[in-house]
N, C-alpha and C positions, 0 to 999 in steps of 0.2 A: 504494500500500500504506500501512496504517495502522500506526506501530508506537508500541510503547508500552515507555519503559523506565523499570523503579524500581529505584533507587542511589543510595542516601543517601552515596557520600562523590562530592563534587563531580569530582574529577580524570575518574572513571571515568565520571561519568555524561556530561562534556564530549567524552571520549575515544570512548563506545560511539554517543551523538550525530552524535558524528564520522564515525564507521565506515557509520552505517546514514544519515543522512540521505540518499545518493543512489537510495536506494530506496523514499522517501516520506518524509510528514507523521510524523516523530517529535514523541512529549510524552515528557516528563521529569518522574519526579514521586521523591519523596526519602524517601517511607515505604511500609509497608504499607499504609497506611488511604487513603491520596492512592491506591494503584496500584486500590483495589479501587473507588473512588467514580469516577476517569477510565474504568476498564475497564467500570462501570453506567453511566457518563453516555454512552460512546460506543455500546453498545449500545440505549440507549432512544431516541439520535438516529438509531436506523437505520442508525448507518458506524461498526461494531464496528472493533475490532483486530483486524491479520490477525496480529502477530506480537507479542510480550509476552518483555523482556528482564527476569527477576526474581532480586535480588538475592535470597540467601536471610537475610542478618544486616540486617535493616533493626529502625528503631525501630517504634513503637506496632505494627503487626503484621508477622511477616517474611514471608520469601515462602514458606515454606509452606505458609502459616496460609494467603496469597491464593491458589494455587495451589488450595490444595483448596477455598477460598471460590467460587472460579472455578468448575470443574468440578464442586461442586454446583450452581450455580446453572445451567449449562450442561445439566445433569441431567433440572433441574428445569424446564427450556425443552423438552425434547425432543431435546437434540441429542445424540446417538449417541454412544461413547466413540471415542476418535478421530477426531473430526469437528472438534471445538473449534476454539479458537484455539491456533494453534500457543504454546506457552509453552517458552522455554530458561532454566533455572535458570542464573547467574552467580554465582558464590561461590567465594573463598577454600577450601571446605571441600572435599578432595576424598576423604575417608575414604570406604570402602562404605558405611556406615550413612546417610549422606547423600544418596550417589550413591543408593541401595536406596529411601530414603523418598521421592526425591525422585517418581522414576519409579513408585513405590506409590503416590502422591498425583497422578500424572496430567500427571509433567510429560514432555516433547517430545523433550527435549536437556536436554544437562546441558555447561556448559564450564567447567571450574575458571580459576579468574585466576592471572597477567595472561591478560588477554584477547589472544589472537596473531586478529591481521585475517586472515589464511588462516583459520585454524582456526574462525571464527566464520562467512566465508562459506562454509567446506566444509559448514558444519553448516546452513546458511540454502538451500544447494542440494540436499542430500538430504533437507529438508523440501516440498521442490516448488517454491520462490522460484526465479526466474533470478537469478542473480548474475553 
């Protein structure tokens, strides 16, 4: 499995690294802009991401912004809604407004932080992952 997580503050991104490397090739990238060019470059090598961990408070673009950059471009491929790559929003933020746009914009999951390691694989296995 290919995963891809962007979290610009280091602790978490070493932490969720931590959690998911035994289930493949993670990359690590620390903004919006980094999460949408690894998410284009792994798709035009043919070995997309199957799972995408997005912060939503990141710099130069957050992960809304990628979220929805994603699943247009996903769109714009052909690929069905709900077909994509799985994406789980990680944020601080757990208002409804958040929670509500997140999943309007196409995302998978949603896990407020901290990140609790049950609660991230319960969410990894009712997405269809074995964990």
């Amino acid at each position: 499995m290919r995963i891809l997580i962007a979290e610009d503050d280091l602790a978490s991104a070493r932490y969720m690294s931590g959690l998911l490397a035994r289930f493949g090739e993670c990359t690590v990238v620390e903004d919006g802009e980094l999460a949408l060019a690894a998410y284009n470059a792994a798709r035009n090598e043919g070995r997309p991401y199957d799972f995408i961990c997005l912060d939503i408070m990141m710099p130069r673009k957050n992960g809304q912004e990628v979220l929805e950059d994603i699943r247009r471009e996903e769109s714009a491929a052909g690929v069905a809604p709900g077909q994509g790559v799985k994406i789980v929003m990680t944020t601080a933020l757990g208002d409804v407004r958040s929670v509500m746009s997140a999943y309007k914009g196409g995302a998978t999951a949603y896990i407020t932080k901290p990140i609790l390691t049950e609660r991230l694989y319960e969410t990894m296995s009712s997405l269809g992952f074995e964990v």
